[in-house]
Backbone as JSON Lines, residues from 0, in Angstrom:
{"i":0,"aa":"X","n":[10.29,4.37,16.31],"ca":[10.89,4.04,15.03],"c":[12.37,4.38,15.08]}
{"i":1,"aa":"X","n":[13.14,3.69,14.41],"ca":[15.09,3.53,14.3],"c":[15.14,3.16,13.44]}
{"i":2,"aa":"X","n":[16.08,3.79,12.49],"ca":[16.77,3.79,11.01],"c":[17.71,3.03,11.21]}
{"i":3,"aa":"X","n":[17.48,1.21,10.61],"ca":[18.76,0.22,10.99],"c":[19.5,0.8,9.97]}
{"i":4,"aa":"X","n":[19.22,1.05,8.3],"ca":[20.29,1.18,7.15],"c":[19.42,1.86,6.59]}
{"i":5,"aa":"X","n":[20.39,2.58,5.53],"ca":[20.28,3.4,4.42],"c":[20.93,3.02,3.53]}
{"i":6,"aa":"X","n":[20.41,3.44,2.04],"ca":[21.13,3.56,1.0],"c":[20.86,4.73,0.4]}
{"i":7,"aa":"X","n":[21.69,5.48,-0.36],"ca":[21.35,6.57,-1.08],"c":[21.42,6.45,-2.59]}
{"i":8,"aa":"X","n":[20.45,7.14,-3.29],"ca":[20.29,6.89,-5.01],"c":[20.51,8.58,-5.14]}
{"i":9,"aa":"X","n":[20.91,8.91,-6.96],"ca":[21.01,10.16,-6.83],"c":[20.53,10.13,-8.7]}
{"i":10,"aa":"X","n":[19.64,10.8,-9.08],"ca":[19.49,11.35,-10.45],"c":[20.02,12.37,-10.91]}
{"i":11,"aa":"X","n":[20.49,12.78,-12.25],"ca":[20.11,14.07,-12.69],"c":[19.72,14.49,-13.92]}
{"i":12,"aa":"X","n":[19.26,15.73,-14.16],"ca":[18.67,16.53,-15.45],"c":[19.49,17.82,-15.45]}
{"i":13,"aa":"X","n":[18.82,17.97,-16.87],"ca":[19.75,19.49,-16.96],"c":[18.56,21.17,-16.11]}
{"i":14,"aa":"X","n":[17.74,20.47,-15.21],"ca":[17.27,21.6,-14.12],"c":[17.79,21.3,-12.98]}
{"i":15,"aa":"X","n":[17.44,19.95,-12.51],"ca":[17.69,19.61,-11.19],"c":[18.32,18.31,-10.7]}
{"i":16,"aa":"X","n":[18.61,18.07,-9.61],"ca":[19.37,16.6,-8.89],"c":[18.11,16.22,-7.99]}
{"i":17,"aa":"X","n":[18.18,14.65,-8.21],"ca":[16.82,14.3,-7.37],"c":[17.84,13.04,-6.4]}
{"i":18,"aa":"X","n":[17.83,13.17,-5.21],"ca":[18.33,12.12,-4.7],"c":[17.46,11.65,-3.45]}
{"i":19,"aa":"X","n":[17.71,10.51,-3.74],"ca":[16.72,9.47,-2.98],"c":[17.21,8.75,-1.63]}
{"i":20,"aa":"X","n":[16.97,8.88,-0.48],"ca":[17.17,7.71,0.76],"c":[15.98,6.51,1.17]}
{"i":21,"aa":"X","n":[16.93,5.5,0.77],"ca":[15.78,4.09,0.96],"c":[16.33,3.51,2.71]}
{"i":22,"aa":"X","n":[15.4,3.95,3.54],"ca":[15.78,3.85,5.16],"c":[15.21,2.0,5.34]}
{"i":23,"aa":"X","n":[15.82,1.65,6.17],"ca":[15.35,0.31,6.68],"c":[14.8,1.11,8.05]}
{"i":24,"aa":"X","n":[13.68,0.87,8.34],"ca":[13.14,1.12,9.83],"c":[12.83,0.1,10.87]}
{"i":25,"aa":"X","n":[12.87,0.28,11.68],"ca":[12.56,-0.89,12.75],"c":[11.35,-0.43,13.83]}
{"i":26,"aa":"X","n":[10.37,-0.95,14.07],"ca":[9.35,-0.8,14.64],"c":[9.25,-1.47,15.92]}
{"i":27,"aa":"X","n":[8.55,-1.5,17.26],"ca":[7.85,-2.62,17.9],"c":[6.77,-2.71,17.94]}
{"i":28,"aa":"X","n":[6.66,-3.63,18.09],"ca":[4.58,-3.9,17.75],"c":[4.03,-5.11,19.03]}
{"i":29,"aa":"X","n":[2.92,-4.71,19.05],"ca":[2.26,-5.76,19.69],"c":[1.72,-7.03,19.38]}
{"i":30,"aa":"X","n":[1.61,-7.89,18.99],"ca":[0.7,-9.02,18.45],"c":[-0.11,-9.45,18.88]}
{"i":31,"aa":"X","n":[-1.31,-9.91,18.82],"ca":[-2.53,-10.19,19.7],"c":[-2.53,-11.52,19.12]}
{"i":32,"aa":"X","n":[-2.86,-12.48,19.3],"ca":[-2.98,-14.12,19.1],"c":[-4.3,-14.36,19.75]}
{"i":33,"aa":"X","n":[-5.19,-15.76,19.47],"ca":[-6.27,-15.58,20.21],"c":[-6.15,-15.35,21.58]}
{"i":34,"aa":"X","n":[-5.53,-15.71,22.63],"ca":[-5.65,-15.1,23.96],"c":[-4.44,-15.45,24.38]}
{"i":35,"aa":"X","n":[-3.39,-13.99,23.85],"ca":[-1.9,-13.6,24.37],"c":[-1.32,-12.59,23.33]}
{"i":36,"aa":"X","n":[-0.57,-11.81,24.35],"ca":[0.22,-10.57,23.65],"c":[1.19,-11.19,23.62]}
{"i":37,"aa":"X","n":[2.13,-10.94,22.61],"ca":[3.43,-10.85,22.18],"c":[3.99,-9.13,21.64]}
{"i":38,"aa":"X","n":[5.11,-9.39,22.34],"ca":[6.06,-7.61,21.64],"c":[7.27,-8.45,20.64]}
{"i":39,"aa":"X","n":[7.41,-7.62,19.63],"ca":[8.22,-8.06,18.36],"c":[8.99,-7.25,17.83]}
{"i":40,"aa":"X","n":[9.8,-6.89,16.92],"ca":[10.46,-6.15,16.92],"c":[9.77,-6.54,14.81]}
{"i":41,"aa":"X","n":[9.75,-5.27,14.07],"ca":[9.4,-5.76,12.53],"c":[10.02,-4.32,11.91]}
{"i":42,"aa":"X","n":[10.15,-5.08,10.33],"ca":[11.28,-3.69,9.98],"c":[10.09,-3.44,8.81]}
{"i":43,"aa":"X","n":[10.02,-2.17,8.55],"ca":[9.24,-1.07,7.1],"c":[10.57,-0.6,6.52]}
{"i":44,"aa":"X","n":[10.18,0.16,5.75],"ca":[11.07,0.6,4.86],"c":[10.47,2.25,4.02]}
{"i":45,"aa":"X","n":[11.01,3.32,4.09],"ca":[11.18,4.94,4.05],"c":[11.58,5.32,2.85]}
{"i":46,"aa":"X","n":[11.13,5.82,2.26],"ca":[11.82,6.39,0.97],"c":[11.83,7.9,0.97]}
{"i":47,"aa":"X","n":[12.82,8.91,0.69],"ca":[12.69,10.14,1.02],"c":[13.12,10.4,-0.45]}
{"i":48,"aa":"X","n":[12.83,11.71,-0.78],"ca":[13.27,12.0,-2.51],"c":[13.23,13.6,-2.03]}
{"i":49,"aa":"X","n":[14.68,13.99,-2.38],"ca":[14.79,15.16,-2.24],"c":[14.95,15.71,-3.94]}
{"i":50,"aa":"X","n":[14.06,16.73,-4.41],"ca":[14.71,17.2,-5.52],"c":[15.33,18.71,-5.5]}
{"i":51,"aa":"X","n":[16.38,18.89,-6.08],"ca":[17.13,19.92,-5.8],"c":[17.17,20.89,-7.11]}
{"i":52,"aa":"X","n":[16.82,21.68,-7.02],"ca":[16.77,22.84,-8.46],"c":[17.8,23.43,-8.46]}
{"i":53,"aa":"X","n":[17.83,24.01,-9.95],"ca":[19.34,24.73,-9.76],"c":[19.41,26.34,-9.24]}
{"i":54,"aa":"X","n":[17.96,26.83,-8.91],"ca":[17.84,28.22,-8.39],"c":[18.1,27.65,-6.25]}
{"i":55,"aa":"X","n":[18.14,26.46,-5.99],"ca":[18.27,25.86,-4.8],"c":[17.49,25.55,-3.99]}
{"i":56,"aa":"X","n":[16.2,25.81,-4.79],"ca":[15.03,25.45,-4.11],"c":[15.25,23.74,-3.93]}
{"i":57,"aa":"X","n":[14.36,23.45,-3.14],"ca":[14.35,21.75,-2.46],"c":[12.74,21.91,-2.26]}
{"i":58,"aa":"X","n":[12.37,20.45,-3.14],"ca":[11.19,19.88,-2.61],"c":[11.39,18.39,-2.19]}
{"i":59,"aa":"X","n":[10.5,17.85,-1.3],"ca":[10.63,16.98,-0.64],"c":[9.86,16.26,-0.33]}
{"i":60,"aa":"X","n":[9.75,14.84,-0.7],"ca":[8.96,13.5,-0.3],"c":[9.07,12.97,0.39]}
{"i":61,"aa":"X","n":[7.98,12.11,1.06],"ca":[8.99,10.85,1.86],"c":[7.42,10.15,2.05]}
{"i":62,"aa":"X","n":[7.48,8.75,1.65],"ca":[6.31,7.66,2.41],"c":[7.33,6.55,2.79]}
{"i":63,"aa":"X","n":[6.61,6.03,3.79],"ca":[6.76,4.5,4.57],"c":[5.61,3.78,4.63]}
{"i":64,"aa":"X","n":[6.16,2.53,5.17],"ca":[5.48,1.58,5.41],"c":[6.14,0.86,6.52]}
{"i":65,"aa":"X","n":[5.45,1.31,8.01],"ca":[5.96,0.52,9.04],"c":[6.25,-1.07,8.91]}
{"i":66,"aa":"X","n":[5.17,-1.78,8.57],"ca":[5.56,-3.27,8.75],"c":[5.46,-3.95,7.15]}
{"i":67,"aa":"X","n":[6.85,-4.24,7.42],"ca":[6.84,-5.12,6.16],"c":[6.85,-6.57,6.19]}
{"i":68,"aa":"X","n":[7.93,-6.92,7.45],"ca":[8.25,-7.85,8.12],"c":[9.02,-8.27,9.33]}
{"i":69,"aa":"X","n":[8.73,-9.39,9.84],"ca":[10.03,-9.63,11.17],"c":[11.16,-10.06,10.38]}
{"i":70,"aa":"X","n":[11.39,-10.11,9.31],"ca":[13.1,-10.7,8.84],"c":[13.56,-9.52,7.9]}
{"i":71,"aa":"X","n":[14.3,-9.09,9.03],"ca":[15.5,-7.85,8.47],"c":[16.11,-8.35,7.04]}
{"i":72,"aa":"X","n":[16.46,-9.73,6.77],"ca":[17.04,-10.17,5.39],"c":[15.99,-9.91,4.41]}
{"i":73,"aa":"X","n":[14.8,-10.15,4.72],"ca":[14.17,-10.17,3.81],"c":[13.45,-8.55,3.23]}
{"i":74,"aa":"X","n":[13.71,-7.56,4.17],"ca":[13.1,-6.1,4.37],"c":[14.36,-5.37,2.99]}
{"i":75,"aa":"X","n":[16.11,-6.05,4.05],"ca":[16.94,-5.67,2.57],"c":[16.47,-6.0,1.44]}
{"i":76,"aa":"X","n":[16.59,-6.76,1.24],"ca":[16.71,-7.34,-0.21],"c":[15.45,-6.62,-1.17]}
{"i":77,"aa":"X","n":[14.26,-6.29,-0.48],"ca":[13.08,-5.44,-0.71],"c":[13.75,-4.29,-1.07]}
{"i":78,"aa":"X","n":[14.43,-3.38,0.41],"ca":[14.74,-2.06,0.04],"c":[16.01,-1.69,-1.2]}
{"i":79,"aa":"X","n":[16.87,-3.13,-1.08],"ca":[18.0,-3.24,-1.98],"c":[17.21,-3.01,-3.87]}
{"i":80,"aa":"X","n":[16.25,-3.6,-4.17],"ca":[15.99,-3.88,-5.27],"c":[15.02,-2.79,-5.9]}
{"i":81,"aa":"X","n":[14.65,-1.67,-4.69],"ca":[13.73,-0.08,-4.8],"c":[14.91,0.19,-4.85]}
{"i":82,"aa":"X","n":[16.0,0.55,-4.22],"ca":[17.18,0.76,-4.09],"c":[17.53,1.32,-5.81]}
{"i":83,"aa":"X","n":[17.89,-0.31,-6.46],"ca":[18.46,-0.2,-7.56],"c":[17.62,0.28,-8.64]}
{"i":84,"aa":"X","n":[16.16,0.13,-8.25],"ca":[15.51,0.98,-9.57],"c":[15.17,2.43,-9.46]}
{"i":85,"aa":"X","n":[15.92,2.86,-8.27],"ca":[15.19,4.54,-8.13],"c":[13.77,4.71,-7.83]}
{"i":86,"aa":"X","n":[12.94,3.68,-7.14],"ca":[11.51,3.76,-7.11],"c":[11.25,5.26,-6.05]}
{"i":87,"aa":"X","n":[10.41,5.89,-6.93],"ca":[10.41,7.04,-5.71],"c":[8.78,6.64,-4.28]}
{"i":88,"aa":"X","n":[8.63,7.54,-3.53],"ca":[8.02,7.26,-2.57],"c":[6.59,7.62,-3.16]}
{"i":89,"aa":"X","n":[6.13,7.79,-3.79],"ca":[5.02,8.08,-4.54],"c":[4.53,6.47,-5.19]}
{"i":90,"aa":"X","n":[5.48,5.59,-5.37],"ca":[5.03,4.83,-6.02],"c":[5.46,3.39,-4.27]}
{"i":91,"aa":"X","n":[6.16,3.62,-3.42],"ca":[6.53,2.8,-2.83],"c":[5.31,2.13,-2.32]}
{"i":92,"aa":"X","n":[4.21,2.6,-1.76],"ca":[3.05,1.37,-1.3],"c":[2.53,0.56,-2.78]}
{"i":93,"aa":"X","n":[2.29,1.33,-3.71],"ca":[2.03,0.13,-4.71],"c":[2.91,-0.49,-5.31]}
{"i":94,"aa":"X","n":[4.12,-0.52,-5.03],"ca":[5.27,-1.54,-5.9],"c":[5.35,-2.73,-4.66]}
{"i":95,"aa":"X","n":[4.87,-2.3,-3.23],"ca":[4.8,-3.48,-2.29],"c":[3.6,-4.17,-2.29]}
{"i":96,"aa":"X","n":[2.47,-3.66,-2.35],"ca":[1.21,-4.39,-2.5],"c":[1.24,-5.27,-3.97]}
{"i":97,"aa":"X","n":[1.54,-4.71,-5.21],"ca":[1.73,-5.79,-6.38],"c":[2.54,-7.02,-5.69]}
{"i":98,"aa":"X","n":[3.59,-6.85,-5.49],"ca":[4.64,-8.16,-5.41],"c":[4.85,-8.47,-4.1]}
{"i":99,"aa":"X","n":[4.5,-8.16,-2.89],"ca":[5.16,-9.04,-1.85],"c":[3.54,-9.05,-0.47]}
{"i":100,"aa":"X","n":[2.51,-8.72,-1.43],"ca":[1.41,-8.29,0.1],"c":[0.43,-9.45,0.53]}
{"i":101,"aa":"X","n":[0.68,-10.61,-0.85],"ca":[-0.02,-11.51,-0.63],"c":[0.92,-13.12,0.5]}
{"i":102,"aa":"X","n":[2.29,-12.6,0.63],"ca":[3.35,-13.25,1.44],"c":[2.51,-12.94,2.92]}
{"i":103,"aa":"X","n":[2.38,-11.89,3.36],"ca":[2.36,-11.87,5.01],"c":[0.86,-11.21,5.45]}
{"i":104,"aa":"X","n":[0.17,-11.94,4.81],"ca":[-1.15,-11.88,5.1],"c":[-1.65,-13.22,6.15]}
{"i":105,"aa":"X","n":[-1.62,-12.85,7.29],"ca":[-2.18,-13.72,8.15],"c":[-3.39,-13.05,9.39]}
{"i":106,"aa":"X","n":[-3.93,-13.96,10.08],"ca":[-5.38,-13.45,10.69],"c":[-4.83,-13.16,12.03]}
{"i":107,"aa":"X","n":[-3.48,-12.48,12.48],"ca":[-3.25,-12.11,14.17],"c":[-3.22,-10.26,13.89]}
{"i":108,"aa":"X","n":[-3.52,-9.34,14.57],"ca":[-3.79,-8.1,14.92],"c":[-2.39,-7.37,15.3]}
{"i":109,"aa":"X","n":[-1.18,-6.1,14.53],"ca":[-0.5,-5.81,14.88],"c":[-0.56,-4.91,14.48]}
{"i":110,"aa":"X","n":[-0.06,-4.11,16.07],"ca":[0.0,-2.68,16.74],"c":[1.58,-2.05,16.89]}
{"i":111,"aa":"X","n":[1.79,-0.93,15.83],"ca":[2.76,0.07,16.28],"c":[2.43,0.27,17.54]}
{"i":112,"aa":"X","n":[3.51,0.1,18.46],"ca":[3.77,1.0,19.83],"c":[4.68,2.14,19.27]}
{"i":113,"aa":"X","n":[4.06,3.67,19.51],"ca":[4.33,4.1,19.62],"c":[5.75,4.87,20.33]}
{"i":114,"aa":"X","n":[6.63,5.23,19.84],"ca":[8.01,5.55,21.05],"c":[8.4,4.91,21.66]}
{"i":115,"aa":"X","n":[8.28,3.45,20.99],"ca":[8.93,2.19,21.87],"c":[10.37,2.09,21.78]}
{"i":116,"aa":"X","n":[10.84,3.2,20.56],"ca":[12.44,2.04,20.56],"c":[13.31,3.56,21.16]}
């Protein structure tokens, strides 16, 4: 896994600062087709939420989702628009399964390789 981009979001209250990193990740994967491998390169997307208290304690989130897609344009514009609403990582697999899970549903088999990049 490789962090192509980031953006950073930042909240606050009168206890604490909550600031957010929305990572673009890049994966390789295997593809299985009926009889042939393919290696691919597909980007997920990271959300980390740091909240910061004012005694300085830090708690800390973070979910992903390795594959979102093979088109980096289309992974931004995803992470751009969590981006602008502050979605924290608690909610990031179900704000992708509502709106974008019925797009890249197809019948071929893909495998994180591990420590590929």
């Amino acid at each position: 896994m490789r962090v192509v981009e980031e953006l950073r979001g930042r909240e606050y209250s009168l206890s604490e600062i909550i600031e957010y990193y929305y990572k673009i990740i890049e994966n390789k994967v295997e593809i299985e087709m009926v009889d042939e491998k393919n290696g691919n390169l597909v980007y997920g997307i990271q959300i980390d939420k740091i909240m910061i208290e004012k005694n300085g304690n830090q708690i800390i989130e973070s979910e992903k989702v390795d594959i979102i897609s093979c088109n980096l344009e289309l992974v931004r514009e995803v992470c751009s628009v969590l981006h602008k609403n502050l979605v924290s990582p608690i909610h990031l697999v179900d704000v992708l399964d509502d709106n974008i899970s019925e797009v890249f549903k197809f019948n071929s088999k893909i495998k994180c390789i591990e420590n590929a990049l």
